[in-house]
Structures are given as C-alpha cells and as structure tokens.
N, C-alpha and C positions, 0 to 999 in steps of 0.2 A: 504493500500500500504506500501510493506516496501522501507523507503529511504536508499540510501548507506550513504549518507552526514547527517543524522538525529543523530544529537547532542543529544537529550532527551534518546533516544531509545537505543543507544550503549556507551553511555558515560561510565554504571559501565560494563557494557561486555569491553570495552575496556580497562578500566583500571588494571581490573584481567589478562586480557592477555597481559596487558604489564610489569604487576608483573613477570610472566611467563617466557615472555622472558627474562628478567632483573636477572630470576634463571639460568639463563645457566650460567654454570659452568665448568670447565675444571678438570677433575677426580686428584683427589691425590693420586691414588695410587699406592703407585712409585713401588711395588712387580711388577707389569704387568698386564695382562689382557688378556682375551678369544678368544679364535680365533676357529670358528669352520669350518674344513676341507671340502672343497668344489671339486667336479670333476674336475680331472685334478693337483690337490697339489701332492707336496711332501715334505720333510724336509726340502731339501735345497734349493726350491722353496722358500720355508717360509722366511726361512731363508736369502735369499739374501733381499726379498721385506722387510723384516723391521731391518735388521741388515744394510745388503749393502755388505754382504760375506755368500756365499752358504755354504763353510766350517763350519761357526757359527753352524748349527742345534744341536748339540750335547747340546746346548744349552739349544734348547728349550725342547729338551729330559729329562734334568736333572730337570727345572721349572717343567715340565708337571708333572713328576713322582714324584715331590715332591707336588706340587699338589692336585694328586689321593690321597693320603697318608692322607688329611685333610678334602676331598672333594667326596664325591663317585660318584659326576656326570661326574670325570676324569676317564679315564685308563690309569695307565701306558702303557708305550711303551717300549715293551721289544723286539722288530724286528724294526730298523731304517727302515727297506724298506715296512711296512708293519704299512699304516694307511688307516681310512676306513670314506670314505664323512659320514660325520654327527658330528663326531669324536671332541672332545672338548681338543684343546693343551693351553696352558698357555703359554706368550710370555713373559716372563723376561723383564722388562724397559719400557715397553709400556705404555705409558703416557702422558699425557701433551697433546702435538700438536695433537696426533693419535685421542684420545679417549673425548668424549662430553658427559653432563650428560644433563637432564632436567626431573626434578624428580625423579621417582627413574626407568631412561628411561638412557642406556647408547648408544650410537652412536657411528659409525664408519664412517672413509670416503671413499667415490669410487668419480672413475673416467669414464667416463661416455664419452668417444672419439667422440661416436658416433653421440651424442646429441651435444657435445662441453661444456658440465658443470662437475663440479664438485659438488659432493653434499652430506650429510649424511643419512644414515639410522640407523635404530632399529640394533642395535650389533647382531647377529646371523642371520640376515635375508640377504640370498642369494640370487643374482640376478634371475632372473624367466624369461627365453626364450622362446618366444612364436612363433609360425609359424602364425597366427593370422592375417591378415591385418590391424587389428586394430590398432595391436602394430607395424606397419611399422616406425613410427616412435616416438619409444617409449622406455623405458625403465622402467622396475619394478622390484619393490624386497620385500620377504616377498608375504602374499598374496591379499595382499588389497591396497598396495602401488604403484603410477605410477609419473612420472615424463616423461612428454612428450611434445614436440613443434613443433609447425607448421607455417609457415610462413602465414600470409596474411596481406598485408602492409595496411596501411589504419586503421586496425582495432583497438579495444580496448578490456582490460583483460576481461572486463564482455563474449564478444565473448566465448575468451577461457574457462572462467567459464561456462557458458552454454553448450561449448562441451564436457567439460570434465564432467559432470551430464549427458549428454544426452537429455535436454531439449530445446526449444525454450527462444531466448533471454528474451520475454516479460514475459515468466511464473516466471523468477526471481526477477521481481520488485512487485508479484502478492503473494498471500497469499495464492496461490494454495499448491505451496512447502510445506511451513509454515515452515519454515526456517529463517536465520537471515542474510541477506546483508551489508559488511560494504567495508569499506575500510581503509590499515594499509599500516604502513612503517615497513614494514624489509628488513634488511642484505641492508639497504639502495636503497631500491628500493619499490616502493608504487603496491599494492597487493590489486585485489578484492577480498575477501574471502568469501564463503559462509557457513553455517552451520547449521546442522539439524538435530534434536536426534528423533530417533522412534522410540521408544519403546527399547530404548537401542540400537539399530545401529544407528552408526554416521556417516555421510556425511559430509566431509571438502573437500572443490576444490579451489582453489587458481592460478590465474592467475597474469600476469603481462607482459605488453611488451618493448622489449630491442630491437633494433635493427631491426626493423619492425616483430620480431619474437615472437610470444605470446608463453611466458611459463607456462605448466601448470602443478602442483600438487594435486593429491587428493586422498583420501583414503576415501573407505567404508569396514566399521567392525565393528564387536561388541564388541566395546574397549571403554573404559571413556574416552583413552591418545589417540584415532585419532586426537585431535586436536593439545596435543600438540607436536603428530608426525610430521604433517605438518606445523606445525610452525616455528617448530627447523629447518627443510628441508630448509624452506625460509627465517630464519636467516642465513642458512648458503652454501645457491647458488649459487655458481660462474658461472657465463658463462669464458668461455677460449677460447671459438671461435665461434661466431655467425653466421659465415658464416657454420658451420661442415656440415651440415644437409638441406638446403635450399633448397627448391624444383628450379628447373630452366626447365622451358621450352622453348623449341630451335624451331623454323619453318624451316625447311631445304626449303620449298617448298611448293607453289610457291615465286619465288625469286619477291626483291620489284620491283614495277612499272611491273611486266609481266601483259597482258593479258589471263583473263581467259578463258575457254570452259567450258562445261557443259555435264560431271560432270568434275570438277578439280583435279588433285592430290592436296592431303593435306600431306606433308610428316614431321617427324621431331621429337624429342626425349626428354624424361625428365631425370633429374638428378639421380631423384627417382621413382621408380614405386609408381603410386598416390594411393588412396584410393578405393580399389576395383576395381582395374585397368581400372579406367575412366577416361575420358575426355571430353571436352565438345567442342564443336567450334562454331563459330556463325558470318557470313556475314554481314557489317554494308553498305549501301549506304554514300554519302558523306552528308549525311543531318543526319548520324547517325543512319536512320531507321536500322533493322532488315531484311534484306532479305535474310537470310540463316540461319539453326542453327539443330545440332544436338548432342546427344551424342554421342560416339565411344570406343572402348574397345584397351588401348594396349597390345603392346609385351613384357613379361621382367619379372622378378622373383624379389618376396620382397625383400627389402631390397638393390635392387639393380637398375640400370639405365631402363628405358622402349625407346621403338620405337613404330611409328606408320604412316599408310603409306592409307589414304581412301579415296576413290570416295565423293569428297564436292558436293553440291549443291546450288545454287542460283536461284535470278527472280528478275530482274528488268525491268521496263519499256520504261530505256533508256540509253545509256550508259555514262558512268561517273565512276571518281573514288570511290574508295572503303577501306574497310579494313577488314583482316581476323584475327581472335583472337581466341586463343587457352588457354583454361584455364583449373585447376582442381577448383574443388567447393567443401565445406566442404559438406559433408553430414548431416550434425547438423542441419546446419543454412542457407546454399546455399549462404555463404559469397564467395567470391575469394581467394582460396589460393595460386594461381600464374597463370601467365598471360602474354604472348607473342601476339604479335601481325607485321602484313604485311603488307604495301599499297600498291593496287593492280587498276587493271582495270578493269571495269564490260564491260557486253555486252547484251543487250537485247535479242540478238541473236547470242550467242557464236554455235563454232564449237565443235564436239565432239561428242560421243555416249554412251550408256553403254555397259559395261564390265560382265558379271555376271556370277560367279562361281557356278554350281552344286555342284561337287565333287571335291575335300574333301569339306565337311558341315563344320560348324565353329566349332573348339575344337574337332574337333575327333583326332584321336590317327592316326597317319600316320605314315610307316617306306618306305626303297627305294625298288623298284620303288612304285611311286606312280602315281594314274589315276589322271590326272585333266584334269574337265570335265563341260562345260558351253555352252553360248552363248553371242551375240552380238547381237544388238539391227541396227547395218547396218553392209555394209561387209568393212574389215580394207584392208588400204591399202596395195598393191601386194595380197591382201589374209592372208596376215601374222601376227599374234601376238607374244608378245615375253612373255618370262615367267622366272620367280625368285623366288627364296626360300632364306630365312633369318632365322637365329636361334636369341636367346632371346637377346643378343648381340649385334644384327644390325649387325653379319656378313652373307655373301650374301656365300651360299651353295652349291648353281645349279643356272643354267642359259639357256636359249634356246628359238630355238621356234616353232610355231606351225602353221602347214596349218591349213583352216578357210575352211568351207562348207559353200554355200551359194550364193545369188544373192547382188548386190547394191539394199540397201532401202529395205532390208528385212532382217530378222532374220538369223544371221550364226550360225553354228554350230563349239565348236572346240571339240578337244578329243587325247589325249597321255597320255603316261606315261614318269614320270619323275623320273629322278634320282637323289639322294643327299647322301652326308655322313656326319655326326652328329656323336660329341666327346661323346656327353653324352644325354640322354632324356631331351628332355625340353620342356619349348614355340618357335612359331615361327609362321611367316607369308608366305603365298601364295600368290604370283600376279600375273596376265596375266592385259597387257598391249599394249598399241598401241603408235608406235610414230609419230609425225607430221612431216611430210619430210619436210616442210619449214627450223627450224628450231633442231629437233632432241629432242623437247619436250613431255614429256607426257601428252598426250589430252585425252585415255581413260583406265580406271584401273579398276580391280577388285582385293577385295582383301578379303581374310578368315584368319582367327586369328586359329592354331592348337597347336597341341602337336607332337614333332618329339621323336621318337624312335630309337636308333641303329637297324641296318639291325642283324636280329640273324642269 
C-alpha cells in the first residue's frame, strides 16, 4: 500500500523536490524575453499588454530585429502589419515580475477569467481550445498541460487526483498504478500529488481544495521536467475568484411544499452545462428512502448555462412529505458535484397522466413548421393540450395548442404542426403539456431534447 502520510517512503523524494522548488528563481535578464505570436496579435496589441501604450511597438520591432541579427530562430520584421502565429518577437525589458525560471524551464503568466486563477506555464506554450466536454471546465496549454476545477463540496484533493488520472479513488492508495502518493505544501496551500514514470512518460496530477472547489493540475508526457512543470504551476496558483466557475443548480419546479401528481414536472437550470449534458434526480420519502430516481439529458451548449424541463416519477405507499434533488455527479467517481434540492408532498395516489411525444424523436434536427406528434395515456381536459418550444437559452419560441382524439380513460391521440423562428441553429426543447384547472399547474408533460434549425 502506498501511504500519502508515510514519512520513511517520501522523506528523500520530498526533500529533492523541495530543493526544487527553493530553485525558482526570477530571470535576470534584463535584455527581455520571447514572446511567440499567437491568433489574433498584433504589434500594438503587444504592445499595449506589456508596455501599457499601443504606440510602443516600434519597439518591439527594433528588439526583434536586433535579435534575428544574433539568433536565427528570429525574423526580422520588415512589414509592421504583417506577423505570422508561431512567429518568435523579442520584448525589450521583460523581466523580473513577467518571466519565472525552474531549471532550465522559463515560464510565463496567464490569466485564466474563466476558471478564476491565475497561473504559469512553459514560455511558448499557447493556450489549446477545445470543443471537448471534457474541457467544459477546463483550461490547457501546451499539449499535455491542464488546469481544471470542479466544484463538489464535501470532498477532498485525493477526489480531484483521481479524476484528473481517470481512475477510481481506491486504485491510488493500491500498487496497481505503481506510482508514488504524497502530500506537499505549495504556493501555501497543501496538494495531493501523484506521480509515475513508465517507461519514460510521466504522470503528475495534483489537486487541492479552496473554497469547496477542488483544483486540479496535471500533465502526461514524455518529458523528465513534467514534474517540475507542475510544481512550479502550484507554487505559483492564484485563485482571484472562487466563485468564477461554480456549477449552480436552480429547481424552478415544483415550487416548495406543492403537491405532486404522477408524472410531475421537474423544471429548472444550471449555471453550466454539466458533464455530458446530464443530470440526475432522485425522490427521497421523509424517512429519507428512495422513491424516485432517474437520469435526464439537458438543454444548453458548453461552456454555457443549460435548462431542463421532464416528466419525474415517484411511488409511495402513503402520503407524506418528501424531497426532490437535482444533482450533477462526477463521472470518475459518482461523487456530487452540485446539488439542489425541494420539499415537497407525496401522494400515494397522485392525479395526473402521461404525456408522450412520437415526433420529433429526441435530437433530431427540426426547422419551422414542425409535426408534433404523440399520445396520452387518458383524455386532457376540454380535449386540449398546450405546447412550447425553447431554444438553448430557456427562451420560449412558439407556443399553442392542440385538439386531442380520443375517449376518457383511454388513449388520445394529438397531431399538428408547429411553428417557431430561431436566430441561429442550436439545442432546444419540445413540450406538450396539460394544465390542472384547479389551480393552473402542470400535472402532465412530455418532453424531447432537439436541434432547431433556421427555416431556409
């Protein structure tokens, strides 16, 4: 078993890497230092972000070309309007605060809004954007490099370590990895760290939590200096806003203390679109049991807010209070990584029917008009159901509604086309629904997760 706390086992690993860190060093060299051109620069781009006047560039043109002159990995710059991403400029005065060494490893800093950190990388390695779910909330640079966090309150770095490998918690205390488990203080903050050389690729992942937020770092490559890439990372990590990034889930629906039917609406939105646009939800009795529980798929594009809007389910055997809770769950480890919750009323024998949508099928590509085409499981009051379209946004589209085929206590039929107009292609949601004349609540739903199209 490897211990994290095992004094015998990491005491000379640990004291080499605090050699290590004790080398970081802040560059002397007061000439300047490299900046390679990234999509989207330009001179006086440059120029403003490390001068603090756009005008400056002429600047960095005369450095650059003097430079090339000494160095042939430069080229002059003989067209001010005319530099090419990859492109290596020489920045006059760049020193001191900018630029970090750790061996013969120079570093740069970014800002990192997104995540709410500030942090360093490897000098030339360019951020790396990915469409990826994976990196919804994530940021990397270079190609082996990530710097990512996820809320789950409660928990502890080793979590994060574990997700950031991709393995189960317990295989890191095990000899399976065959790797080395410790734990360290940097940048004043204490850090599970793992590490593992095979055959020359190295695995560092490094966690820590701040603000119920586990941070995580790690690099795989075939480098000697992966570790002491990410070491330097977590000497020199700032959080700036803990809250940047935080998943939040909201329950729009149902409201507290309502009573339920069967199936319920479950309505209500996250901050972030979660990981593989899931969710989970699950029915508690007041003794705590389990009497509901499902996954569900939301609305919403990475990187950006989600909706979701579905027929719940329950069974109890008598009625009494309850609670509904709405969570995402790591895919890694099936930890909690955020969690809303409702109290509600059960009913052994709630009122209510289903809803169920034929056409449009889940995810197909829909533009206007569109067939929506189902049934009903009894017939809806006056005969009538109503219906809504939402784009990725949770703005509501179309609206309307529809006569119903059928008898009471038997299967209805509905069937129309509907009309919508949409700014741009996206995600979006279908519903046909029924409202409870008591009070003007929804008691029965169906609902399909699509893709909306412009009308060509």
């Amino acid at each position: 078993m490897v211990k994290i706390s095992t004094i015998l086992q990491t005491l000379v690993l640990l004291g080499g890497l605090m050699l290590l860190t004790a080398s970081l060093t802040r560059a002397q060299d007061v000439s300047g230092a490299e900046y390679t051109v990234q999509a989207g620069d330009w001179l006086s781009k440059i120029a403003e972000k490390y001068f603090g006047d756009a005008a400056a560039y002429p600047t960095i043109i005369e450095a650059t070309n003097a430079k090339a002159g000494e160095d042939n990995t430069f080229a002059a710059i003989a067209n001010p309007d005319l530099i090419e991403v990859g492109q290596k400029l020489w920045i006059p005065g760049l020193q001191g605060e900018n630029i970090i060494t750790a061996g013969n490893l120079s570093f740069t800093p970014v800002e990192i809004e997104a995540l709410g950190v500030r942090a360093v990388v490897p000098q030339n390695w360019p951020a790396v954007k990915s469409a990826d779910p994976l990196f919804a909330h994530a940021w990397s640079a270079g190609l082996f490099s990530l710097v990512n966090f996820t809320t789950v309150p409660g928990n502890e770095p080793l979590v994060g370590v574990a997700r950031s490998l991709g393995v189960p918690l317990e295989s890191l205390t095990s000899q399976y990895l065959g790797g080395q488990l410790i734990t360290d203080e940097l940048g004043g903050r204490s850090w599970a760290i793992y590490t593992r050389d095979d055959g020359g690729k190295a695995s560092v992942a490094a966690a820590t939590v701040a603000e119920k937020v586990i941070y995580q770092v790690s690099i795989f490559s075939e480098s000697s200096q992966a570790e002491t890439i990410v070491r330097t990372v977590l000497e020199n990590l700032e959080i700036t806003d803990p809250l940047a990034a935080q998943q939040v889930i909201t329950i729009a629906s149902p409201q507290p203390g309502a009573t339920l039917t069967l199936p319920f609406e479950l309505r209500g939105a996250t901050s972030q679109y979660p990981f593989r646009g899931s969710l989970v939800y699950r029915v508690l009795d007041a003794s705590g049991n389990q009497v509901g529980r499902a996954p569900f798929e939301v609305v919403g594009r990475l990187g950006g807010s989600a909706t979701f809007a579905i027929p719940a389910t329950y069974q109890v055997a008598a009625d009494g209070p309850g609670t509904i809770e709405v969570a995402e769950l790591s895919s890694a480890d099936g930890t909690i990584i955020a969690i809303d919750s409702v109290a509600v009323q059960l009913l052994a024998d709630p009122d209510g029917y289903t809803v169920t949508i034929d056409d449009p099928a889940p995810y197909a590509s829909i533009s206007s008009p569109v067939e929506v085409r189902g049934k009903t499981s009894n017939k809806p009051y006056e005969s009538n159901l109503n219906y809504r379209i939402f784009d990725a946004a949770g703005q509501q589209l179309s609206q309307g509604v529809f006569q119903v085929v059928g008898e009471a206590g038997q299967v209805n039929a509905f069937d129309g086309f509907v009309q919508f107009n949409v700014a741009e292609d996206g995600p979006g949601r279908v519903e046909v629904y029924d409202l409870r004349p008591a009070d003007g609540a929804i008691f029965a739903l169906g609902s399909v997760n699509v893709w909306l199209t412009k009308t060509p």
